[in-house]
C-alpha positions as CSV (number, residue, x, y, z in Angstrom):
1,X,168.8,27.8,109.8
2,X,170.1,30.4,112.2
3,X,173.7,28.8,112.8
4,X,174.1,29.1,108.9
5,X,173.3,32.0,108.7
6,X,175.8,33.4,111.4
7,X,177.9,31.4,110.3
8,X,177.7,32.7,106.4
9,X,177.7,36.6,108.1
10,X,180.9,35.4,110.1
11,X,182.7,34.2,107.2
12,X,181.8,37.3,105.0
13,X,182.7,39.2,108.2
14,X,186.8,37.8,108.1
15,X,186.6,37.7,104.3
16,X,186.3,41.9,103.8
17,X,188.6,42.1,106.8
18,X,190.9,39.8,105.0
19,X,190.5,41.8,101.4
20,X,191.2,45.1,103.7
21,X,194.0,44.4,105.1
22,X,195.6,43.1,101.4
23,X,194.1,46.7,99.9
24,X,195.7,48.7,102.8
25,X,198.9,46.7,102.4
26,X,199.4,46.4,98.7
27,X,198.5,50.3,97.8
28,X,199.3,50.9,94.0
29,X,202.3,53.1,93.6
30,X,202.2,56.7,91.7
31,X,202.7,56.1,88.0
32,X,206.0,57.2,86.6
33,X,205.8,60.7,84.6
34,X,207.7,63.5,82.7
35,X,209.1,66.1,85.1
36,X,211.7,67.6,82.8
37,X,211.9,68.4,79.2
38,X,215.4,68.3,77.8
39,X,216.5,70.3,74.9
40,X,220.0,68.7,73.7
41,X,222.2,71.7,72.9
42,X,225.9,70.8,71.5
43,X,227.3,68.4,74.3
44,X,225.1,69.8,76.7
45,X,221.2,69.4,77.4
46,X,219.1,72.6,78.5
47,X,216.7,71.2,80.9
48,X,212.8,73.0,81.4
49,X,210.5,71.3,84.0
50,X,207.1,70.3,83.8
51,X,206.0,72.2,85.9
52,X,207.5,75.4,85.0
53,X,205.7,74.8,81.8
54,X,202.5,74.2,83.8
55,X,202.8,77.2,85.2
56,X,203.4,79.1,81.9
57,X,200.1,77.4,80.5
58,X,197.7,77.6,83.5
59,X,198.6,80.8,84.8
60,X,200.5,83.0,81.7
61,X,203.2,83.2,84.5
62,X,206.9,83.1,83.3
63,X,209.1,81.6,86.1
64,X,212.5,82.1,86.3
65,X,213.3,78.6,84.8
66,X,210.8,79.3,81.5
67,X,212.2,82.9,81.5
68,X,215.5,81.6,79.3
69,X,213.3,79.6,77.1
70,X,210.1,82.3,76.6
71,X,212.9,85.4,75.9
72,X,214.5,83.0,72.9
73,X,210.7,82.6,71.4
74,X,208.6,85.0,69.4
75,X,205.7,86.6,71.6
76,X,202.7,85.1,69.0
77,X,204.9,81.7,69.2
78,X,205.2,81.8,73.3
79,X,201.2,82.9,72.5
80,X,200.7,79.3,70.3
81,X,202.8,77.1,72.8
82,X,200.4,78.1,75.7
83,X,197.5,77.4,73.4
84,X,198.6,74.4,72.4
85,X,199.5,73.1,76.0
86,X,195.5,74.0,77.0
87,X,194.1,73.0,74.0
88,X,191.3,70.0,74.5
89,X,190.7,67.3,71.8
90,X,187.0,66.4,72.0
91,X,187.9,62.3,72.1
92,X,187.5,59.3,74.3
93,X,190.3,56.9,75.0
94,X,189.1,54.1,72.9
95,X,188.8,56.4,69.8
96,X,192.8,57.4,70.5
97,X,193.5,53.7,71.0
98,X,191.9,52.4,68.3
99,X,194.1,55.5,66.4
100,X,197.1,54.6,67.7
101,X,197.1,51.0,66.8
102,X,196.2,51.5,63.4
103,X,198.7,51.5,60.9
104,X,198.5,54.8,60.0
105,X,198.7,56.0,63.0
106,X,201.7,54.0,64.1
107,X,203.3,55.4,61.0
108,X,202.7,59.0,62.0
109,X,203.7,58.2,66.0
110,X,206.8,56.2,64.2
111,X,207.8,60.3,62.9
112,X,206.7,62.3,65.9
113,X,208.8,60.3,67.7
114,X,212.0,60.3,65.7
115,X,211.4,63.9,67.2
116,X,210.1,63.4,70.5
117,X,212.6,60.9,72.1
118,X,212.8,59.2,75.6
119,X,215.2,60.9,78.2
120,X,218.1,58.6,76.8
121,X,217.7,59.7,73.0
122,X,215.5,56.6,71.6
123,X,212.8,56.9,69.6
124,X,209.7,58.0,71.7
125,X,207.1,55.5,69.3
126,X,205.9,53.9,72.8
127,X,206.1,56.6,75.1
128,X,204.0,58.5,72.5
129,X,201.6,56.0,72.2
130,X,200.7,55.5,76.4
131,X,200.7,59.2,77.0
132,X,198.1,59.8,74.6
133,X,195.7,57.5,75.6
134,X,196.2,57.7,79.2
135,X,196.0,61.6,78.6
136,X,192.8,61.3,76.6
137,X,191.5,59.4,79.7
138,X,192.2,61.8,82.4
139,X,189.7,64.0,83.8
140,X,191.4,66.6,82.1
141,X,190.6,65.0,78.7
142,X,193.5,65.0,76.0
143,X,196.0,68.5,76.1
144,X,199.5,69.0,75.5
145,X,200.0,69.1,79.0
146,X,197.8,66.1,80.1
147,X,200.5,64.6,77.0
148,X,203.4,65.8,78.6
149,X,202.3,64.6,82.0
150,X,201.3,61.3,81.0
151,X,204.8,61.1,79.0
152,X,206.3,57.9,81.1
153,X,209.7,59.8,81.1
154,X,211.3,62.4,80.7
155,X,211.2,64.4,77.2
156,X,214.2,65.2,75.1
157,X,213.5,67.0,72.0
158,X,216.2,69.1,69.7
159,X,215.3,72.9,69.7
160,X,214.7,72.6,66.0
161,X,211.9,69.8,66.2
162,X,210.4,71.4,68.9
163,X,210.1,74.8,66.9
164,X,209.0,72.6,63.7
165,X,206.3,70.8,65.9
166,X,204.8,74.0,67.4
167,X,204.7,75.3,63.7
168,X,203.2,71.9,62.6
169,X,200.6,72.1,64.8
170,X,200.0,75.7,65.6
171,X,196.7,74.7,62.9
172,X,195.0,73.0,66.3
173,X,194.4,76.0,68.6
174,X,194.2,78.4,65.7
C-alpha cells in the first residue's frame, strides 16, 4: 500500500508542476480597450482620451486635453456628462445579457450604434453589446466609464450625436 501511495503523491507532485509551468507560460494577455474617443470634425477627427475623461469624472479635474472640449459645453451639460460617466445601473451581467440579446434590445443597440461607431466609422451594434456586459460585470458595476472602458476600440462619435445622446439620457442621473 505504501509504494502506491508515493507513487499517486509523486505523480500529483509532476502533474501541478506540469500545470504551473503551462499557467506561468501561457499568461492571458490584457484585453483590448477604448483609449481615445474621436469626434469627426470636417476632414479631420478631434481626438479626447479616455483617460482625460477619467479624470474629468473621478476627480472634477479639467486637463489640458478636456479643456478644448469642456469650454465648447454648457456648465449644467459638463455637470450631466460627469454624472452620467459615474452613474451606476443597479444590474447583473446576465440581466444586461439577456437585454441585449433580446430583440428589442438589439433594435435599440442597432440605433445607438448608428451613433456610436467603431474607430473606422462602422456601426458600433457589437462593440456596444460586449462593453455593456463586460462593464456590468466589473467590480465597478455598469457606468459610462466602465462602458467606455470596456468599448473594444476606440470610439468615434459625431459632435452632434454625442450632444443628442447626453440630452437623451441626461433622464438617468437626474
Amino acid at each position: 500500500m505504501i509504494p502506491s501511495k508515493l507513487t499517486s503523491y509523486i505523480f500529483s507532485v509532476i502533474t501541478f508542476v506540469i500545470c504551473s509551468s503551462f499557467l506561468t507560460t501561457f499568461q492571458a494577455k490584457p484585453a483590448i480597450s477604448a483609449e481615445n474617443i474621436y469626434f469627426p470634425v470636417g476632414s479631420t477627427k478631434l481626438r479626447l482620451s479616455v483617460k482625460s475623461l477619467e479624470v474629468f469624472a473621478k476627480e472634477g479635474r479639467i486637463t489640458r486635453e478636456f479643456e478644448f472640449f469642456a469650454k465648447r459645453l454648457k456648465p449644467e451639460k459638463l455637470e450631466r456628462l460627469r454624472k452620467l460617466l459615474l452613474y451606476k445601473f443597479n444590474t447583473t451581467p446576465v440581466a444586461v445579457s439577456q437585454l441585449m440579446y433580446s430583440p428589442i434590445g438589439e433594435e435599440y443597440i442597432r440605433q445607438y450604434g448608428a451613433m456610436i461607431k467603431t474607430r473606422t466609422g462602422k456601426n458600433g451594434f457589437y462593440a456596444i453589446r460586449s462593453a455593456l456586459v463586460l462593464a456590468a460585470a466589473d467590480a465597478d458595476g455598469l457606468t459610462g466609464l466602465s462602458f467606455i472602458r470596456h468599448f473594444p476600440t476606440d470610439i468615434q462619435i459625431s459632435v452632434k450625436d454625442f450632444l443628442e445622446l447626453l440630452d437623451e439620457l441626461s433622464y438617468i442621473a437626474g
